[in-house]
N, C-alpha and C positions, 0 to 999 in steps of 0.2 A: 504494500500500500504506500503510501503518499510516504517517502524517504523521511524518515525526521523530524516530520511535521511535527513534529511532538515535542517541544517545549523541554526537551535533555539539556542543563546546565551542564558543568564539568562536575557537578556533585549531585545532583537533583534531574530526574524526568519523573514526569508525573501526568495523571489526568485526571482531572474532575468530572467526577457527570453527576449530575441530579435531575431526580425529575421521576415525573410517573406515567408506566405505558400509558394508551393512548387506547386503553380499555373499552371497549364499546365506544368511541366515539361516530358518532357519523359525518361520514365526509359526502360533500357533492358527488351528484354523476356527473357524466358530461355521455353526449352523444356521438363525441367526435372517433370513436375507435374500438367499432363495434367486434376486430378482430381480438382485442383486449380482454373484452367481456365472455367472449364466446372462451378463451383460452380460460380465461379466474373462474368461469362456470365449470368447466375441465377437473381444474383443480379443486373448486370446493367436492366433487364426486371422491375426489382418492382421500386414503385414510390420513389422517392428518397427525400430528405430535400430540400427545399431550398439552390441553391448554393448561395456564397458569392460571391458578384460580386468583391472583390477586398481581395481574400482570403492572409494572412499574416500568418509569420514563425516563433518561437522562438525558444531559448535555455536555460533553465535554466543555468547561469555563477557563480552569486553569491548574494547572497543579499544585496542593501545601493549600494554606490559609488563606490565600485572596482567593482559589476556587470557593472555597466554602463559605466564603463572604455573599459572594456572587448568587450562590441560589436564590437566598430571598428576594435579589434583583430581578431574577428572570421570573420567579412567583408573579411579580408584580404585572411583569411584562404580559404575561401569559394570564393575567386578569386574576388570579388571585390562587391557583390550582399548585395543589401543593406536590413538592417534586419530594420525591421518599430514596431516592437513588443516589451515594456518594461512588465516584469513580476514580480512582486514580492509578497511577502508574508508578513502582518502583524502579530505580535508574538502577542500569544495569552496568555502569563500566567498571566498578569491583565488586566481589563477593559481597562485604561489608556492608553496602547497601542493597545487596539481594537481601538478605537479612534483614534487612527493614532497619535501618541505621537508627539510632537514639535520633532524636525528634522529628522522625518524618512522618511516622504515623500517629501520634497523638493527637492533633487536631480532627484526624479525621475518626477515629475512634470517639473522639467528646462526641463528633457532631450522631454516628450511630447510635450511641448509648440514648442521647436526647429523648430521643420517640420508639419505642417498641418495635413500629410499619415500617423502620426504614433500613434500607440495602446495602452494604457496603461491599462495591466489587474493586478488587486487586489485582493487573495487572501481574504477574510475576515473571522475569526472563530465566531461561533455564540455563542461562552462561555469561559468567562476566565477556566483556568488551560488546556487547550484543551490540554496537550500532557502526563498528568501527570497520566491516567490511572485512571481516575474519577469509583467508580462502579456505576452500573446501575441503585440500587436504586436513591444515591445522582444527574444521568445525569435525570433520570424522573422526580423530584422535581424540579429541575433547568427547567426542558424545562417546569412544567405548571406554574411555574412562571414566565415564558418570555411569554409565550402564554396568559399572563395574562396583559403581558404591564411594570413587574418590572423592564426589560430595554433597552424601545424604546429609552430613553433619551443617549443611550451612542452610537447608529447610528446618531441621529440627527446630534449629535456632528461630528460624523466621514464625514457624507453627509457634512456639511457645512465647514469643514475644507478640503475635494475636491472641492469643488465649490469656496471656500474662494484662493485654490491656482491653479484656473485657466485650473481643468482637471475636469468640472461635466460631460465628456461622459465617463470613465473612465467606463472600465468592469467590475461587482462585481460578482468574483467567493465564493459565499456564502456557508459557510458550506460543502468547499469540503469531497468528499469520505464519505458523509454520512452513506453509506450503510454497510459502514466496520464497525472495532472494535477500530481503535486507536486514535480516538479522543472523547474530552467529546461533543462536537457537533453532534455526530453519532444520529441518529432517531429511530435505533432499540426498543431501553428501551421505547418508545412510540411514535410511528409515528402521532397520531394526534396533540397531541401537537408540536409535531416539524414543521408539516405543519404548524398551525396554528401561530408558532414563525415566520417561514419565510413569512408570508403572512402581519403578523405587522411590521418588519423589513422591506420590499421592502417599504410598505404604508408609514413608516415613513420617508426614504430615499428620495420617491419620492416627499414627500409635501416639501422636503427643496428649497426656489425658486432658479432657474436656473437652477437646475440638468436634467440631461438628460443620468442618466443610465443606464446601460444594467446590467441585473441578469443571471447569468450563473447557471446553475444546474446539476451538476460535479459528477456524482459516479464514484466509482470502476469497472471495465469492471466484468460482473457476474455476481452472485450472493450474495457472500460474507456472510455476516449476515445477512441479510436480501434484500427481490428484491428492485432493486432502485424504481420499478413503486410505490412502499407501497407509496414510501416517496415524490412523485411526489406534488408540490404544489399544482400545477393548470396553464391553459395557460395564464391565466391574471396577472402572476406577476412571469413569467419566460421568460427571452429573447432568450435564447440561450439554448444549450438543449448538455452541455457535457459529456466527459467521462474520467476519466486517466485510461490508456492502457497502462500496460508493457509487458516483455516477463517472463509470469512467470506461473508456475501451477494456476488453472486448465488446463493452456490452453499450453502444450506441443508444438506445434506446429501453425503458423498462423491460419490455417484452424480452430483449436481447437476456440483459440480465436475468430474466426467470429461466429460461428455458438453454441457456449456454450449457455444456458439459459441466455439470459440477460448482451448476448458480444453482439460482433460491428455489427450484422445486426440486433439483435432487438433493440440497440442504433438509428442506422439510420432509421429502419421502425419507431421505436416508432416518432423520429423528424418529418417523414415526413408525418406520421399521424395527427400531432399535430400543423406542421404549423410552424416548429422551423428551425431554421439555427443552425449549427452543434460547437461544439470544440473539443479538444484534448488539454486541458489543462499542461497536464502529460503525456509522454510516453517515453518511452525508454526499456533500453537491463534490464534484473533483472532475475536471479536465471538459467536461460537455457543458461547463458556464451557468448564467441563472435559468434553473428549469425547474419551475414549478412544477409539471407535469409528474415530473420525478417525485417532485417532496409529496404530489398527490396520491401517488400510485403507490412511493413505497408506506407511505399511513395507510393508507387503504388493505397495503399485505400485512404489517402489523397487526391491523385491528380482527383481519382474517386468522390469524394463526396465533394471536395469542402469545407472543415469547414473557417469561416470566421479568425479564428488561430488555430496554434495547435506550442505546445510549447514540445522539445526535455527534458528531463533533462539530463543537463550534468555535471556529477560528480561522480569519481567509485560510485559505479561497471557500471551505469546508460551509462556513459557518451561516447561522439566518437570523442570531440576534447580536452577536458584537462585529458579524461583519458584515457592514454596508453596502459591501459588493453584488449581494444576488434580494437586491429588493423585491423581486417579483415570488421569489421563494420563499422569504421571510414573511410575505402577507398571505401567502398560502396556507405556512405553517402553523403559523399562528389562531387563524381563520378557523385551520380544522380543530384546535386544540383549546382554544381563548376559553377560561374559565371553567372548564370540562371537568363535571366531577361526576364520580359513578350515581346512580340513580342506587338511592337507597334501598336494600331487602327489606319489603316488608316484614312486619314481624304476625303471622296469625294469632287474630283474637276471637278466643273461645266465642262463641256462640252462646247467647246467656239460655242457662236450662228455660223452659216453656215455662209460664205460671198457670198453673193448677186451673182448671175450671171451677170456681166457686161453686157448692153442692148445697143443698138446703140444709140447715139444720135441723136433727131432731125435734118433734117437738119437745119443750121443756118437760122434764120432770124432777119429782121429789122422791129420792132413796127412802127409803126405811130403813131403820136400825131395829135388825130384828135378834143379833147377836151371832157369833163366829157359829156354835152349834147348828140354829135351824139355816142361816145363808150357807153352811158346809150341806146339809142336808137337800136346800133346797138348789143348789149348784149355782149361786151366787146372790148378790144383790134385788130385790124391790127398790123396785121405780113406779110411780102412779102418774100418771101425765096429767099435768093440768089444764092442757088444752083440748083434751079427746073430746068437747063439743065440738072445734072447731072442724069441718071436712076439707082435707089440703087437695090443693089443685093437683090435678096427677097429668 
């Protein structure tokens, strides 16, 4: 995907995302691309992923504390709807901050802890130097020595220092965009090993006690360098089954995008083969300029399939609320999203029981106390009515 775009200092990369899927929103039709509809009609027939019963929304802002400043910003923006998603990205050019370095995740921990609903997904790279253009030989050396165990010990550390600050559900998007070429974590140079990295990574994650995470498994929409299925770990130590999606070549057009080898309907066939609840880690405008069409069509596959997140990146060229660049997209997005909040579940109220048909009353009478002896004898009580002149209406 987009080289670097990503906000890496010489000490810090990160991403913010906040926000909440795009739940049942409803977006316009349009009648202009009747070959569209007839295709999403196609698609809504095949078995579909897992929906997320309480799907959530982001934005990449920025990475560290001005991201998190920022959400209530774009709340505002977005007319009051509240974003439940923090996103960000550990920098990957030493181990030490694979690890989640002393103060980089704390702010973002406060802001999870805050409210019970809310999301906090993590980036993680599975190799220092990740952006630095590692060659192939030296990324296949590295992966059979993780696949070997040379550095379970530096997750351990990272699991315990999420659990140690109070976010062990916290989502680990592991080794995004594997499939590509721009990081040294890519699987290309040998996908067994890389499986096999990922499969001691999650094991080791998960024996830290208390944790309770989710493993994301993120390509590139495509093909890329290689198919993402090569690099597929396995259903036992993948949660979530993602994808980042921009608007860029190969895929000219939405349509392109859906139906390329190894775009967004064998994304979702593949999830719902496999038993996976869905993401959109990454998506946004990239390289085909301001196209609303795009911001319509991918809400519209959103609100179809449900992913448990899917996170915006926003930042030129990407972006539709700090960048100025694709106005026509920005009024799109907005449009389908401005103030959107789920329609409350009713709560069922009982039925009040029937009241009783009022019945006449006896007429009145007066007991006699004739004593425990003859009332035992005579098998209960005397009563004399003092109305039996009266003849009751029948």
């Amino acid at each position: 995907m987009p080289l670097r775009r990503r906000r890496l200092t010489t000490t810090c990369l990160g991403v913010v995302t906040a926000g909440l899927l795009a739940s049942g929103a409803a977006l316009p039709a349009t009648d202009t691309d009747a070959r569209a509809a007839t295709d999403e009609s196609a698609a809504r027939d095949k078995p579909k992923p897992p929906r997320a019963p309480e799907p959530a929304m982001g934005a990449y802002l920025d990475y560290g504390p001005k991201g998190v400043r920022r959400i209530a910003s774009m709340q505002r923006w977005l007319g009051g709807r509240e974003l439940r998603v923090g996103h960000t990205y550990l920098p990957g050019d030493v181990w030490s901050n694979i690890e989640g370095g002393p103060g980089f995740l704390e702010d973002w921990a406060a802001w999870r802890k805050a409210k019970d609903d809310r999301l906090f997904v993590l980036n993680v790279p599975m190799l220092e130097h990740t952006e630095e253009r590692v060659p192939d030989a030296l990324v296949r050396s590295e992966l059979r020595r993780a696949a070997g165990g040379d550095y379970d010990g530096h997750f351990r550390t990272l699991a315990q220092r999420l659990v140690g600050l109070g976010v062990p559900d916290t989502v680990i998007v592991l080794g995004w965009e594997m499939n590509g070429v721009t990081y040294t974590h890519r699987c290309g140079p040998d996908p067994e090993s890389w499986k096999k990295y990922w499969n001691r990574i999650v094991t080791t994650m998960r024996a830290v006690p208390g944790q309770k995470f989710r493993f994301d498994f993120a390509p590139n929409r495509g093909r890329d360098a290689i198919p993402w299925t090569e690099c597929y770990p396995g259903d036992d130590v993948v949660d979530i089954m993602g994808m980042d999606s921009y608007d860029q070549p190969p895929g000219r057009t939405f349509d392109e995008q859906v139906n390329e080898p190894f775009g967004l309907q064998e994304h979702v066939d593949f999830a719902a083969a496999h038993g996976k609840v869905i993401s959109y880690p990454e998506w946004g405008l990239f390289r085909n300029g301001d196209n609303p069409e795009y911001m319509r069509r991918m809400l519209q596959w959103i609100d179809t399939y449900k992913p448990v997140y899917n996170t915006v990146t926003d930042y030129c060229p990407h972006g539709i609320w700090q960048c100025g660049q694709n106005p026509k997209s920005s009024k799109m997005f907005r449009s389908m999203l401005y103030g959107f909040k789920p329609e409350p579940v009713p709560i069922p109220v009982p039925e009040p029981a029937p009241t009783p048909t009022p019945t006449r009353p006896p007429g009145t009478c007066m007991p006699l106390d004739l004593g425990p002896w003859v009332e035992k004898w005579l098998g209960g009580k005397i009563c004399i009515r003092l109305n039996w002149s009266r003849r009751e209406d029948g």
